[in-house]
C-alpha positions as CSV (number, residue, x, y, z in Angstrom):
1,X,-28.3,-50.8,34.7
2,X,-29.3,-53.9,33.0
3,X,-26.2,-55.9,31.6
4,X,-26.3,-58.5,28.9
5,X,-23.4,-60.8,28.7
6,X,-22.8,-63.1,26.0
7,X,-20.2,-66.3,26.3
8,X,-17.3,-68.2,24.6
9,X,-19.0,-71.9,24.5
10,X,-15.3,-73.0,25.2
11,X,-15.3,-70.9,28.8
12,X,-18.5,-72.7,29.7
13,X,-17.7,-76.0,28.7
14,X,-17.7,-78.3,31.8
15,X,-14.7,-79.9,33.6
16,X,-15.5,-84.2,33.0
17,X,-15.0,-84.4,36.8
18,X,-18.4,-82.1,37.0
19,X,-20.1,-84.0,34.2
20,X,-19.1,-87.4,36.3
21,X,-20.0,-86.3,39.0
22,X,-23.8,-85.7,38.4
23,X,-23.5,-89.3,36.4
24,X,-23.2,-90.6,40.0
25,X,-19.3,-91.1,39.2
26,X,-17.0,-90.2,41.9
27,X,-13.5,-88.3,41.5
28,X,-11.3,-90.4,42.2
29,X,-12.7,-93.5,39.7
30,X,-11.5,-93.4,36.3
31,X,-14.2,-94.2,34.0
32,X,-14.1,-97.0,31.0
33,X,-13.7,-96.0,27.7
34,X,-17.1,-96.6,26.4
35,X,-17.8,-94.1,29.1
36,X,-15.2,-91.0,28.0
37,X,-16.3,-91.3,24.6
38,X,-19.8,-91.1,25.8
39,X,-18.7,-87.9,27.4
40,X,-16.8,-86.9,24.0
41,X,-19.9,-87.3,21.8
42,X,-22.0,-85.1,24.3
43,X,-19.9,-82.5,24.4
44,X,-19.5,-81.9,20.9
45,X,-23.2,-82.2,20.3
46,X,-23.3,-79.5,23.1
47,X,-21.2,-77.6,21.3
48,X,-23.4,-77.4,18.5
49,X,-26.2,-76.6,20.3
50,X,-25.4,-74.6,23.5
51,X,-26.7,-70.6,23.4
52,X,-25.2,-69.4,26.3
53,X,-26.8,-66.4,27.5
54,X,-27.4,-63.8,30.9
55,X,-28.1,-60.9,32.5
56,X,-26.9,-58.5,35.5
57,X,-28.3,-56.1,37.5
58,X,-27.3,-54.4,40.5
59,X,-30.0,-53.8,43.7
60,X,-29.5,-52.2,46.3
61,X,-30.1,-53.5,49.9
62,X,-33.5,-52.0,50.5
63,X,-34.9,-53.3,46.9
64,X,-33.7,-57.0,47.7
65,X,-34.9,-57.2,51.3
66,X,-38.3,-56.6,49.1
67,X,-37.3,-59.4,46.5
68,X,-35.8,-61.8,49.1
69,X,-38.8,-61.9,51.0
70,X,-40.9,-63.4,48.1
71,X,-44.0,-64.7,48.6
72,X,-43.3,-65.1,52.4
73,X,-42.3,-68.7,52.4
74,X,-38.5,-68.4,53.4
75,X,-37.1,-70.4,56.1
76,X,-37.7,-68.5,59.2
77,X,-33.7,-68.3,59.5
78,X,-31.7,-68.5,56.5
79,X,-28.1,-67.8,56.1
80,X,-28.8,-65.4,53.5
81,X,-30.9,-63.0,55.7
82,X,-27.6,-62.2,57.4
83,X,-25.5,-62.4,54.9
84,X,-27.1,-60.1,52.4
85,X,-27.6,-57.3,55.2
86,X,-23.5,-56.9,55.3
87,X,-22.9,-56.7,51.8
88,X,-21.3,-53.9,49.6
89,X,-22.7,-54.7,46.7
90,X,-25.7,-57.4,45.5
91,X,-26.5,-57.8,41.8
92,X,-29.5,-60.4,40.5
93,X,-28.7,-62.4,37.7
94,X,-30.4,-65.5,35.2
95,X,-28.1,-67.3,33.1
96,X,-29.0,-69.9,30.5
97,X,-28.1,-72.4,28.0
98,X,-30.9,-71.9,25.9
99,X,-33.4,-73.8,24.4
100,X,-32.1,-75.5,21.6
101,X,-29.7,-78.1,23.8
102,X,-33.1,-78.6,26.2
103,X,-35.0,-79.8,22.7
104,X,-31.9,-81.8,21.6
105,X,-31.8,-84.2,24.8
106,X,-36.1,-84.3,24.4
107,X,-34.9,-85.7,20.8
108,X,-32.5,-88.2,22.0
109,X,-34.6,-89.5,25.0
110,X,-37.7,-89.6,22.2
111,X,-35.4,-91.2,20.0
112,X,-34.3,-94.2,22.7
113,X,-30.9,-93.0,22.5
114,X,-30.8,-93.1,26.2
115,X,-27.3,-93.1,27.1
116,X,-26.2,-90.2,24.9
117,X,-29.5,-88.0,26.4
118,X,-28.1,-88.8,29.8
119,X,-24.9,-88.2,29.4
120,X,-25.8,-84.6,27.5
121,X,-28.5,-84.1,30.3
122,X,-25.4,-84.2,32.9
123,X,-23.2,-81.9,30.2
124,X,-25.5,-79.3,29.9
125,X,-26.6,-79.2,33.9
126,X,-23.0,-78.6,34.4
127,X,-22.4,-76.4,32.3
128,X,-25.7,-74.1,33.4
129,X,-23.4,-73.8,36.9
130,X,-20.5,-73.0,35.2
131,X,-22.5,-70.5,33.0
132,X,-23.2,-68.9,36.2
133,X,-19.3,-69.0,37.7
134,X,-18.3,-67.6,34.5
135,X,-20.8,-64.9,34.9
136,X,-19.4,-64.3,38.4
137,X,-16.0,-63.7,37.6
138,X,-17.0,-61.5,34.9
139,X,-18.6,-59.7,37.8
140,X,-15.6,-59.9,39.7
141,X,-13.7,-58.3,36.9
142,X,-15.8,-55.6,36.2
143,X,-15.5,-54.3,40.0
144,X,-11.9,-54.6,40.0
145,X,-11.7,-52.6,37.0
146,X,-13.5,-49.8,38.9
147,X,-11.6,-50.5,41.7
148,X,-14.0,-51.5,43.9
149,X,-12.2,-54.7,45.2
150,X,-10.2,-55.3,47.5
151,X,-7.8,-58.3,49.0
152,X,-10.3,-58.7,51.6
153,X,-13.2,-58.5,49.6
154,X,-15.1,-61.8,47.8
155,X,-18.2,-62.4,46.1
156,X,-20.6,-65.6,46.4
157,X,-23.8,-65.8,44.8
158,X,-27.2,-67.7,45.9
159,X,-30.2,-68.8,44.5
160,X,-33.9,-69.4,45.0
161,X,-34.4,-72.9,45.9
162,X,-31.0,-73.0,48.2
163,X,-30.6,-72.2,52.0
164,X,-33.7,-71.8,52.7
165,X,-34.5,-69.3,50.0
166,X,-37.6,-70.9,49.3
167,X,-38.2,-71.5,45.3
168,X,-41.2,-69.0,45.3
169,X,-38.6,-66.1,45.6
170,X,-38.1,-66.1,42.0
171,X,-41.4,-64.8,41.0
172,X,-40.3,-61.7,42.5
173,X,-36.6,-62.0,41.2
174,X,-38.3,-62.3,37.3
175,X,-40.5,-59.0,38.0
176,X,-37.6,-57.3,39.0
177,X,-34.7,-58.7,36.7
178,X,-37.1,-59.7,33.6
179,X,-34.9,-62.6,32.3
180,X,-37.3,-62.8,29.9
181,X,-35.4,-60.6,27.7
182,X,-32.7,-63.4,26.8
183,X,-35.1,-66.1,26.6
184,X,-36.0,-67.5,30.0
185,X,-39.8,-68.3,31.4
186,X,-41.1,-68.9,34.5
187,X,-43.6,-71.7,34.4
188,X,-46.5,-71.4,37.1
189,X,-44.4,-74.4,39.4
190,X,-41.5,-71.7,39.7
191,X,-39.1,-74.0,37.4
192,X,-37.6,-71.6,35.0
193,X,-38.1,-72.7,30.5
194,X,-35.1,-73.1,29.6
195,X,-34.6,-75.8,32.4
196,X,-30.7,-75.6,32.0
197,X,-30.7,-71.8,33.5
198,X,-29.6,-70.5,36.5
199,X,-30.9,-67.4,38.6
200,X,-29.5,-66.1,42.3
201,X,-28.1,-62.9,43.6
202,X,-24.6,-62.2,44.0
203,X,-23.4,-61.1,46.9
204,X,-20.2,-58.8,47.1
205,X,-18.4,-57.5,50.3
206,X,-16.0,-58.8,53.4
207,X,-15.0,-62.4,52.7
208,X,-16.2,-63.0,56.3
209,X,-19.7,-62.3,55.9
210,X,-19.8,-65.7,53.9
211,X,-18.8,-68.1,56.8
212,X,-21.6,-69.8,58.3
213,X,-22.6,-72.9,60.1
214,X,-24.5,-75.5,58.0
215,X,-26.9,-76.0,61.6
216,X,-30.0,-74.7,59.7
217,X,-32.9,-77.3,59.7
218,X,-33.2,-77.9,56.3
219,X,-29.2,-78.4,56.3
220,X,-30.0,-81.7,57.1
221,X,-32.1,-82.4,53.7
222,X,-28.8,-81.0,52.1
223,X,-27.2,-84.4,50.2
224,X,-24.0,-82.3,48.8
225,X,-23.0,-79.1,51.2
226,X,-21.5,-78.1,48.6
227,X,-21.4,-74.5,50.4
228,X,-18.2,-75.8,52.5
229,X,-16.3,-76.0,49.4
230,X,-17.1,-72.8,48.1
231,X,-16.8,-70.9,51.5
232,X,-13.4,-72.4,51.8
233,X,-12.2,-71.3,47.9
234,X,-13.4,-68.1,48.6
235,X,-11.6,-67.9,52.2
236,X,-8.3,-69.2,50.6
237,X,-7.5,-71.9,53.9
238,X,-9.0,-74.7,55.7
239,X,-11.9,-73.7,58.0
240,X,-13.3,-76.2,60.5
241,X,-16.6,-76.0,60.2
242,X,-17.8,-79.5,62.2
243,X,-18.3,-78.1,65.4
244,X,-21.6,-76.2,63.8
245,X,-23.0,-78.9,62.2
246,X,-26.1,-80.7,64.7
């Protein structure tokens, strides 16, 4: 059953570290003042402008293997292709921002108002991911509720584009999810209208099934492997993950 799930703007409001972060501004600088008010103005104008919207649907095992394999361009290994196999539970999502904050930074940019567009740019990109964490805890919550969670049991969710998932896969995804019903396209390049929107499969079951070496190929095209950090928040303690990596 298809879910719709509306947000609080304030629960999808990025952390300024996240914002930084994709402004090329590391952690442990603190930015100038010119630069936080920056930030400030963006937000608010986000604020004003932000339509937060997704949807949920559960698959089952047999029905994603189908949707996984796309248009038969995945990575001959992916971590995924294991990973999914082990799993109690997988549910598809899309989550979005909307339009109207995609048409407000086009405005800005048009308008030569360069630094506010860029900063708002890295606001709402931000906030599309934490759209989608949101979206996963509400997951989460919804399980636990019908007890169907355990201490040993965590959820991660992937995307099309990632891990060798090639960025085809979401043609299938849309047929099978229709995000179309709150607002989201996919244009013929596979990019998704509103740009600020996310789409992936969540994947529920043993914490284990999640650990995996980043030794793949196109690991080494990865600039962030980001997946360490959220293997080891969802494992709870240091892993050492080095002796995988090529």
């Amino acid at each position: 059953m298809k879910n719709i799930v509306e947000f609080d703007l304030e629960d999808i409001k990025p952390e300024r570290n996240a914002v930084f972060e994709t402004q090329g501004i590391p952690e442990n600088i603190i930015p100038p003042k010119s630069i936080t008010n920056l930030l400030q103005k963006a937000i608010s104008i986000f604020l004003d402008y932000a339509q937060p919207k997704a949807i949920l649907n559960e698959v089952s095992i047999p029905e994603f293997e189908t949707i996984y394999a796309g248009e038969g361009l995945n990575e001959m290994t992916t971590p995924l292709d294991s990973i999914y196999k082990r799993a109690d539970k997988l549910a598809l999502f899309a989550a979005t921002i909307g339009e109207e904050i995609s048409r407000k930074i086009t405005e800005l940019f048009d308008s030569n108002d360069f630094a506010v567009a860029s900063m708002l740019d890295s606001v709402a990109s931000a906030s599309a991911d934490k759209t989608a964490d949101v979206l996963e805890k509400h997951y989460y919550k919804t399980l636990i509720n019908k007890a169907m969670m355990n201490p040993s049991t965590g959820m991660l969710r992937y995307s099309p584009g990632y891990c060798g998932w090639h960025i085809s896969g979401q043609k299938k995804l849309f047929a099978y999810l229709h995000p179309e019903t709150i607002g989201i396209q996919l244009l013929p390049s596979y990019l998704m209208k509103p740009l600020k929107s996310v789409t992936g499969v969540i994947v529920v079951g043993d914490k284990k099934i999640h650990i995996f070496k980043d030794n793949f190929p196109f690991c080494e095209q990865c600039k962030t492997h980001s997946c360490r950090i959220r293997i080891r928040n969802l494992i709870g303690k240091k892993i050492n993950f080095e002796k995988g990596r090529k």
